[in-house]
Gaussian input, Z-matrix of N, CA and C with variables (Angstrom, degrees):
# hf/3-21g

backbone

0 1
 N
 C     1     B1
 C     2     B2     1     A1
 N     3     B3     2     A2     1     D1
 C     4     B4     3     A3     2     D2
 C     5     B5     4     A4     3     D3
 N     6     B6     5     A5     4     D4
 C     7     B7     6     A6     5     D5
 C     8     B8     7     A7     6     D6
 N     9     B9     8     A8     7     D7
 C    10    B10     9     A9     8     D8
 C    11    B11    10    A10     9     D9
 N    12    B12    11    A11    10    D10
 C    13    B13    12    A12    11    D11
 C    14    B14    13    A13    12    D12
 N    15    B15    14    A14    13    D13
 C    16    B16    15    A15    14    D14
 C    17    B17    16    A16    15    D15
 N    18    B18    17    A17    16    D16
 C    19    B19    18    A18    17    D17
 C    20    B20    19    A19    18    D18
 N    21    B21    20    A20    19    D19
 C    22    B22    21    A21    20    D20
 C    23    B23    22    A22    21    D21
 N    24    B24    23    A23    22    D22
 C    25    B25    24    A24    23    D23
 C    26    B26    25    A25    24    D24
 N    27    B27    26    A26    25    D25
 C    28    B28    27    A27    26    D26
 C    29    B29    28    A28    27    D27
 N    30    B30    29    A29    28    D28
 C    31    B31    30    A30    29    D29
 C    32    B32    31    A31    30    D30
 N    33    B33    32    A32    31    D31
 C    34    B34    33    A33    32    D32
 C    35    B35    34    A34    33    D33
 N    36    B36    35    A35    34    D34
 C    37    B37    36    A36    35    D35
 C    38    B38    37    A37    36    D36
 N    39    B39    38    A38    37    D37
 C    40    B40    39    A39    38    D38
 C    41    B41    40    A40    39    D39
 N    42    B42    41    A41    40    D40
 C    43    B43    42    A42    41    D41
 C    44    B44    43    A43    42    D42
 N    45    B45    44    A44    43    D43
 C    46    B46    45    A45    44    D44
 C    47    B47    46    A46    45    D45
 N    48    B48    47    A47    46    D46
 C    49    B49    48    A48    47    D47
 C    50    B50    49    A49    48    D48
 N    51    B51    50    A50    49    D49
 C    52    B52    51    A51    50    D50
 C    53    B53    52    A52    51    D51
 N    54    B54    53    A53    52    D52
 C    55    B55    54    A54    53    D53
 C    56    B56    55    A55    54    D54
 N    57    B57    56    A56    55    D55
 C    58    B58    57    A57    56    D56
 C    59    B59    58    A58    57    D57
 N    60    B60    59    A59    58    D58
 C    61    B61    60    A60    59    D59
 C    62    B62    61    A61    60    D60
 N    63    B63    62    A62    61    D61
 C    64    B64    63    A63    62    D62
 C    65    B65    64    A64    63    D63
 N    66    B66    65    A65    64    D64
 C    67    B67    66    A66    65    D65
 C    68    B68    67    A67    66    D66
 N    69    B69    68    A68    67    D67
 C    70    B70    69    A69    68    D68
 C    71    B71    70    A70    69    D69
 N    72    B72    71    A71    70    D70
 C    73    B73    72    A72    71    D71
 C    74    B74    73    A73    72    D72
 N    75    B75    74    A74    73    D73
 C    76    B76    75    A75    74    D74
 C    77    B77    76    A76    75    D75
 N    78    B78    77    A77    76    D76
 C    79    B79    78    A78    77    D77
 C    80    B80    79    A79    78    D78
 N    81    B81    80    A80    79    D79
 C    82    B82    81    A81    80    D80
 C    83    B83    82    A82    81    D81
 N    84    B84    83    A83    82    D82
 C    85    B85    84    A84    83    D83
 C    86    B86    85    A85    84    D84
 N    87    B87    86    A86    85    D85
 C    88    B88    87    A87    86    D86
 C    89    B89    88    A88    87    D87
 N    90    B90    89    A89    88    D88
 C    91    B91    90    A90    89    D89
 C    92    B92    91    A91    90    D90
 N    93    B93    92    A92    91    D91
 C    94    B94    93    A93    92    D92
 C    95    B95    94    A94    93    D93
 N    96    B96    95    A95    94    D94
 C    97    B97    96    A96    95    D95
 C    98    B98    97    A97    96    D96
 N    99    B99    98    A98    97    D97
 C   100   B100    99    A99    98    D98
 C   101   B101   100   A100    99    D99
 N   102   B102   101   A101   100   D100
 C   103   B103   102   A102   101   D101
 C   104   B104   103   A103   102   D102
 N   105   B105   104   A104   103   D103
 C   106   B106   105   A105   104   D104
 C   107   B107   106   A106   105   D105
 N   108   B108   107   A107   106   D106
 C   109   B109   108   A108   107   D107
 C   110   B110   109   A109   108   D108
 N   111   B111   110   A110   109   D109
 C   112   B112   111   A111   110   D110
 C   113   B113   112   A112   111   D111
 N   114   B114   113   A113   112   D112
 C   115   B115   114   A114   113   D113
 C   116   B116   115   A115   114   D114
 N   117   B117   116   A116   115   D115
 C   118   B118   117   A117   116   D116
 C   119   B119   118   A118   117   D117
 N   120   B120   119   A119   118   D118
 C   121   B121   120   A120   119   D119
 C   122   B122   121   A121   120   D120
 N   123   B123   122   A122   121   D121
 C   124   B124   123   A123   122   D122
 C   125   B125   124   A124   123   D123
 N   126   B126   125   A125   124   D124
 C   127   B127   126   A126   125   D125
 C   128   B128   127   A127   126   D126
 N   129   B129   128   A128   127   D127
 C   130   B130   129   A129   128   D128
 C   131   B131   130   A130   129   D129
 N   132   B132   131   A131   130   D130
 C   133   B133   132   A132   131   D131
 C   134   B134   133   A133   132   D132
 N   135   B135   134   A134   133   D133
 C   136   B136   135   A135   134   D134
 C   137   B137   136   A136   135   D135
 N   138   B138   137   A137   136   D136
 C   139   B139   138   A138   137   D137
 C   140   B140   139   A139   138   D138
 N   141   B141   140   A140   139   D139
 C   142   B142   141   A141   140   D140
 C   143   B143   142   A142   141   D141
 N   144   B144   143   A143   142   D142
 C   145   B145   144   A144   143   D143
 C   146   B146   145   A145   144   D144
 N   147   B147   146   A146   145   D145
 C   148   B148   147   A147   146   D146
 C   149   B149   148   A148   147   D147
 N   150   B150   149   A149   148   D148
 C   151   B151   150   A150   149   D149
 C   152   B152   151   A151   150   D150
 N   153   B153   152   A152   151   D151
 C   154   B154   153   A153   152   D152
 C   155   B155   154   A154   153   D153
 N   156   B156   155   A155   154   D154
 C   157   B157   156   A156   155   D155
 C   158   B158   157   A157   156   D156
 N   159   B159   158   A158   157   D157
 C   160   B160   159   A159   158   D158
 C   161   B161   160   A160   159   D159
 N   162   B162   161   A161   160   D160
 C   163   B163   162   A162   161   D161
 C   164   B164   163   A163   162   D162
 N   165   B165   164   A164   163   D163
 C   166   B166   165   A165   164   D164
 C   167   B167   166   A166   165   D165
 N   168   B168   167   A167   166   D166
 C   169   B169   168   A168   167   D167
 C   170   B170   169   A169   168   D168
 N   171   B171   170   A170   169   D169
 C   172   B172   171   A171   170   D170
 C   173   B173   172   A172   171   D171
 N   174   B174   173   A173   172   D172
 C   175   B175   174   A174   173   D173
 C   176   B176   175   A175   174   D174
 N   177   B177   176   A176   175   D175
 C   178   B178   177   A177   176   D176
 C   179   B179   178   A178   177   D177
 N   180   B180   179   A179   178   D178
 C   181   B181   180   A180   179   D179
 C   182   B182   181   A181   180   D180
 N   183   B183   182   A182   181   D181
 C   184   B184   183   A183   182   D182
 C   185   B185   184   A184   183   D183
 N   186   B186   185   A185   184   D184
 C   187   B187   186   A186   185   D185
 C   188   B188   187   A187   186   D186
 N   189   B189   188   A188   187   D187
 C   190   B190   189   A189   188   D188
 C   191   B191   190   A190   189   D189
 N   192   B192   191   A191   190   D190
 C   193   B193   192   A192   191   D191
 C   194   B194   193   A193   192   D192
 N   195   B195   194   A194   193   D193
 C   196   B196   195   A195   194   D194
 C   197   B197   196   A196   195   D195
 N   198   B198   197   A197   196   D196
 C   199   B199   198   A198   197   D197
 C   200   B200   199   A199   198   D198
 N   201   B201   200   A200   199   D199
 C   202   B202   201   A201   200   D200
 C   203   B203   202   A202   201   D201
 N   204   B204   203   A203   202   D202
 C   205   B205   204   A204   203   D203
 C   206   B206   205   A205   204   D204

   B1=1.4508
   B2=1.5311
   B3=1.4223
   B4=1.3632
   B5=1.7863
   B6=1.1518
   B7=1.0785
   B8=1.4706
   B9=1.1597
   B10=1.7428
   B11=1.2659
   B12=1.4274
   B13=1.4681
   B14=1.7994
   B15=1.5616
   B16=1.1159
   B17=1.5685
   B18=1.9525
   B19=1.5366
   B20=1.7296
   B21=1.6306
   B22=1.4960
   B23=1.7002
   B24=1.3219
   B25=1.6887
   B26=1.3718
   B27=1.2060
   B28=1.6951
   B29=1.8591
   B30=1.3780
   B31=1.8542
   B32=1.6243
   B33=1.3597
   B34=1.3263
   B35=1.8987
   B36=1.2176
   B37=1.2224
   B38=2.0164
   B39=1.6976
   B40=1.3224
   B41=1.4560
   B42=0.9996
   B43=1.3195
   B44=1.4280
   B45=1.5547
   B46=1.5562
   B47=1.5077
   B48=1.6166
   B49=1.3054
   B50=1.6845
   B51=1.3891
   B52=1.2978
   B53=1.8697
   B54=0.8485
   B55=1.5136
   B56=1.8749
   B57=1.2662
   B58=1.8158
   B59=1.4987
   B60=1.6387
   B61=1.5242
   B62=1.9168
   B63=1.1899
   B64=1.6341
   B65=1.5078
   B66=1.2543
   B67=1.4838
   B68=1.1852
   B69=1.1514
   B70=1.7277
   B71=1.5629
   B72=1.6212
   B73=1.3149
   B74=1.7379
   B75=1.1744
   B76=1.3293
   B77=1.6383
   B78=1.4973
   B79=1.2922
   B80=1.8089
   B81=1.2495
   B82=1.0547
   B83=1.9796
   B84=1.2911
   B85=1.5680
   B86=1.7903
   B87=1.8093
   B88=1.4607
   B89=1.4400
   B90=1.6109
   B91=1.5446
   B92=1.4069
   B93=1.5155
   B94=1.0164
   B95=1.9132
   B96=1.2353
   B97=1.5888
   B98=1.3989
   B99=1.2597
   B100=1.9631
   B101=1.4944
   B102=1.0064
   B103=2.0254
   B104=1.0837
   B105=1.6923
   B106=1.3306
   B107=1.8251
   B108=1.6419
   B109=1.5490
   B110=1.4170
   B111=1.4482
   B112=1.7194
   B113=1.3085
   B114=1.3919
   B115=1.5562
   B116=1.6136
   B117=1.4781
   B118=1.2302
   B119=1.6084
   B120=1.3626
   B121=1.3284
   B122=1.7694
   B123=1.1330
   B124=1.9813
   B125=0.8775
   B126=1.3002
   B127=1.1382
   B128=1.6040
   B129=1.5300
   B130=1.4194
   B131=1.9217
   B132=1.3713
   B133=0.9141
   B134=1.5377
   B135=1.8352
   B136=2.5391
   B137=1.5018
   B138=1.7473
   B139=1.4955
   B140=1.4665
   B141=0.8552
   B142=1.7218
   B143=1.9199
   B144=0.9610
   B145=1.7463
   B146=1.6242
   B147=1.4798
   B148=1.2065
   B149=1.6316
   B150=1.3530
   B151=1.8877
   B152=1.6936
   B153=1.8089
   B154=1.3736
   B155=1.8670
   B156=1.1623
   B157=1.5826
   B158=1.3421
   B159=1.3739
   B160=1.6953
   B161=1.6233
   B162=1.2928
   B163=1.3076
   B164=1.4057
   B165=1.6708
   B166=2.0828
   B167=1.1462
   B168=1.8095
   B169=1.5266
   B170=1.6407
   B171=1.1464
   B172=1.8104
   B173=1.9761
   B174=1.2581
   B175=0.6608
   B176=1.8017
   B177=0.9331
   B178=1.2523
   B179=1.6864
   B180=1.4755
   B181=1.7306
   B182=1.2515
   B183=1.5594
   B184=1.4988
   B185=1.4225
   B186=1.2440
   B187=2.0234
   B188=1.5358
   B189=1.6381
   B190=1.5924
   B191=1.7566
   B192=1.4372
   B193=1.3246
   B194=1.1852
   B195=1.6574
   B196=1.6326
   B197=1.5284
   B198=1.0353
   B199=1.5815
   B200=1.3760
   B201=1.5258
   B202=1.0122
   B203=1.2801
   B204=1.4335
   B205=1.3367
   B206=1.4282
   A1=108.81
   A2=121.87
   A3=133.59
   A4=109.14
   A5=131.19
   A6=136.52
   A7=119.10
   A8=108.44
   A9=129.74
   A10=124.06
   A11=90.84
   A12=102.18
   A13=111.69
   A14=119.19
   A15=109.00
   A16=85.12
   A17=103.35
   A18=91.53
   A19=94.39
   A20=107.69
   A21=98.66
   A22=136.30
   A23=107.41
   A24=94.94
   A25=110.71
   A26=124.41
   A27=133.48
   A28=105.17
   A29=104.64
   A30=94.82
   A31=93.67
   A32=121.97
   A33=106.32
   A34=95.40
   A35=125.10
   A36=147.82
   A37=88.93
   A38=101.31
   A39=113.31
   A40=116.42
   A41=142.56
   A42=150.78
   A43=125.73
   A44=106.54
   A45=93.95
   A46=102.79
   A47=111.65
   A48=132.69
   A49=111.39
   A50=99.59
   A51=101.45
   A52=132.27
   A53=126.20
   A54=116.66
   A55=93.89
   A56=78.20
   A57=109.64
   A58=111.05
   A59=117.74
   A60=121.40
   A61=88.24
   A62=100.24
   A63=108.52
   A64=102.19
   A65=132.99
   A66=130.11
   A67=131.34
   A68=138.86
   A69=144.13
   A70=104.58
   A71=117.01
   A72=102.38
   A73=114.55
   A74=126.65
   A75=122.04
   A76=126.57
   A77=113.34
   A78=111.96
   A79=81.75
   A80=105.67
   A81=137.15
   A82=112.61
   A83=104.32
   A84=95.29
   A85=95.63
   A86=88.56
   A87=98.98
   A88=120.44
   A89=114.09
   A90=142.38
   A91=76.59
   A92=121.79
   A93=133.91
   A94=123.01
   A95=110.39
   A96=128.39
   A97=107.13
   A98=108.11
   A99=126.25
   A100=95.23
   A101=98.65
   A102=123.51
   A103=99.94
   A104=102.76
   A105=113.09
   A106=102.95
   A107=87.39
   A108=99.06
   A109=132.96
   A110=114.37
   A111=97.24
   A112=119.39
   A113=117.49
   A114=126.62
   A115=107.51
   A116=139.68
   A117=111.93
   A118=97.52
   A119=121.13
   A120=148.57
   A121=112.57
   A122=98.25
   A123=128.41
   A124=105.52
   A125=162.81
   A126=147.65
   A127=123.21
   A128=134.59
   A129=136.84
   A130=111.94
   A131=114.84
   A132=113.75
   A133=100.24
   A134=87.74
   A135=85.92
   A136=76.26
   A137=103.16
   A138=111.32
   A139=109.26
   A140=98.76
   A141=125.79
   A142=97.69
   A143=120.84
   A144=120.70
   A145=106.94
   A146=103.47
   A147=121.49
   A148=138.05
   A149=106.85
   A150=137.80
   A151=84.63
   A152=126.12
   A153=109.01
   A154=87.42
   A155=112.96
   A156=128.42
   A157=98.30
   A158=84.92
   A159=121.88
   A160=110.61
   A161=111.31
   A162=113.12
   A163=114.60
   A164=118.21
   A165=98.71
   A166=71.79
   A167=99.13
   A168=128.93
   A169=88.84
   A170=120.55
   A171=110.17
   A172=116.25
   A173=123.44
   A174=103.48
   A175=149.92
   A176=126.56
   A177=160.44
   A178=104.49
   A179=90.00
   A180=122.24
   A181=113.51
   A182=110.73
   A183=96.24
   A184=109.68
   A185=78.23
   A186=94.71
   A187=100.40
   A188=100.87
   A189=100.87
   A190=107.26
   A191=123.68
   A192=128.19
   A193=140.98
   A194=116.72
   A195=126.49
   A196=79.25
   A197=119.63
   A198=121.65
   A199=145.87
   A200=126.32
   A201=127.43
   A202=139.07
   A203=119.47
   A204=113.69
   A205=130.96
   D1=139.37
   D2=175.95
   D3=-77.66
   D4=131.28
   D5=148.90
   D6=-93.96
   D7=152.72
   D8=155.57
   D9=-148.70
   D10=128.46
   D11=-167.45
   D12=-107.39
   D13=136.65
   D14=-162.80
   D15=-133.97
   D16=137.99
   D17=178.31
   D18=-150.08
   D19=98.91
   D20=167.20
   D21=-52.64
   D22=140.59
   D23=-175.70
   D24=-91.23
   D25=168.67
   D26=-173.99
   D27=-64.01
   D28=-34.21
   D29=-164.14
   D30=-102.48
   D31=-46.14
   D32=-177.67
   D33=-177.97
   D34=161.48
   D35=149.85
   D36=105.49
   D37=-148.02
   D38=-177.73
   D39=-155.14
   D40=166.13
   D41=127.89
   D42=-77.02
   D43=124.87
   D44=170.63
   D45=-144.46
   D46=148.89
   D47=-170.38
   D48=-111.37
   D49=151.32
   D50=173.59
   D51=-145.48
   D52=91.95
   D53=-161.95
   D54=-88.69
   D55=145.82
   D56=179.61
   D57=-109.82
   D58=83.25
   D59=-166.18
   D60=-94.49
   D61=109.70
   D62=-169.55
   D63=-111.77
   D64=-175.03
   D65=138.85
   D66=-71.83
   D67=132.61
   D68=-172.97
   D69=-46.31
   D70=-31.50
   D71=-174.52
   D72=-99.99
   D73=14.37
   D74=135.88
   D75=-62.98
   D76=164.17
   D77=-166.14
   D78=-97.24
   D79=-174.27
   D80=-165.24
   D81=-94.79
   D82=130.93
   D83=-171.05
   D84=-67.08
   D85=154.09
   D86=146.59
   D87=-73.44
   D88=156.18
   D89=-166.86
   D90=-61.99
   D91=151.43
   D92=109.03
   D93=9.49
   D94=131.28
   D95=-172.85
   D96=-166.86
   D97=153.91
   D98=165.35
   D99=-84.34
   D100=130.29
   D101=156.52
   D102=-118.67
   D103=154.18
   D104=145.71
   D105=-105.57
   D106=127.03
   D107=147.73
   D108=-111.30
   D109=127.51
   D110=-177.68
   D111=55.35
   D112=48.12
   D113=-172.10
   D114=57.04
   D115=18.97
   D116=-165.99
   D117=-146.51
   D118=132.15
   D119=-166.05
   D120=-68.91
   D121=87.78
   D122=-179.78
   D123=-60.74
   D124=151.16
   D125=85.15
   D126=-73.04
   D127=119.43
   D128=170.60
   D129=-168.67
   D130=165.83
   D131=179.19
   D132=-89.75
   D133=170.18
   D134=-168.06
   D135=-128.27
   D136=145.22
   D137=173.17
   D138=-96.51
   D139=134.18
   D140=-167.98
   D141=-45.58
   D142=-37.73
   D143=-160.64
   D144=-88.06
   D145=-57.20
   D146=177.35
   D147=-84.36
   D148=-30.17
   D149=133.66
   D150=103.66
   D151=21.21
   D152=-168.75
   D153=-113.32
   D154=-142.88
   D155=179.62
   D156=-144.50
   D157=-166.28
   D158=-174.28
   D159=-139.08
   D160=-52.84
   D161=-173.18
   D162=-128.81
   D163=146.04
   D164=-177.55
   D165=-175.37
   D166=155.41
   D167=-151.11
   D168=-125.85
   D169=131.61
   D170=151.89
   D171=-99.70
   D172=141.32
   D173=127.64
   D174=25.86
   D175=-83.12
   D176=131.18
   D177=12.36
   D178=-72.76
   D179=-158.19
   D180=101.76
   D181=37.35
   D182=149.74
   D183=-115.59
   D184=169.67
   D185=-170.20
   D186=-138.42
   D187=130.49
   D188=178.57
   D189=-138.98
   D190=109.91
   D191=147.48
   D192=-113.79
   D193=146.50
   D194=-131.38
   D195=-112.74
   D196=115.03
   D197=125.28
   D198=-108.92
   D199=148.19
   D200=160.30
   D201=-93.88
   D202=-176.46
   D203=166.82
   D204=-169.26

């Protein structure tokens, strides 16, 4: 099962967590990197099999994670 963990701070912004409950026989995501997508500055890790994400930060202050179920 995937968790996400979301934890506002007292003065301003957030923390957010993310576990990747995968199968053992996938490889392992890459670290975290900046992309550009669509002219606009990504930050997230890319999974090695599928080459997409789950979770990525802009710049900006947005923050977006995908779950399923």
């Amino acid at each position: 099962m995937c968790t996400v963990t979301y934890l506002p701070l007292p003065e301003q912004g957030f923390i957010v967590t993310s576990t990747r409950d995968e199968k053992t026989i996938r490889k392992p995501a890459l670290p975290p990197e900046k992309y550009n997508v669509h002219g606009r500055q990504v930050y997230f890790p890319r999974d090695t099999d599928a080459g997409g994400t789950w979770i990525s930060a802009s710049p900006g202050g947005h923050t977006l994670c995908l779950l399923n179920g």
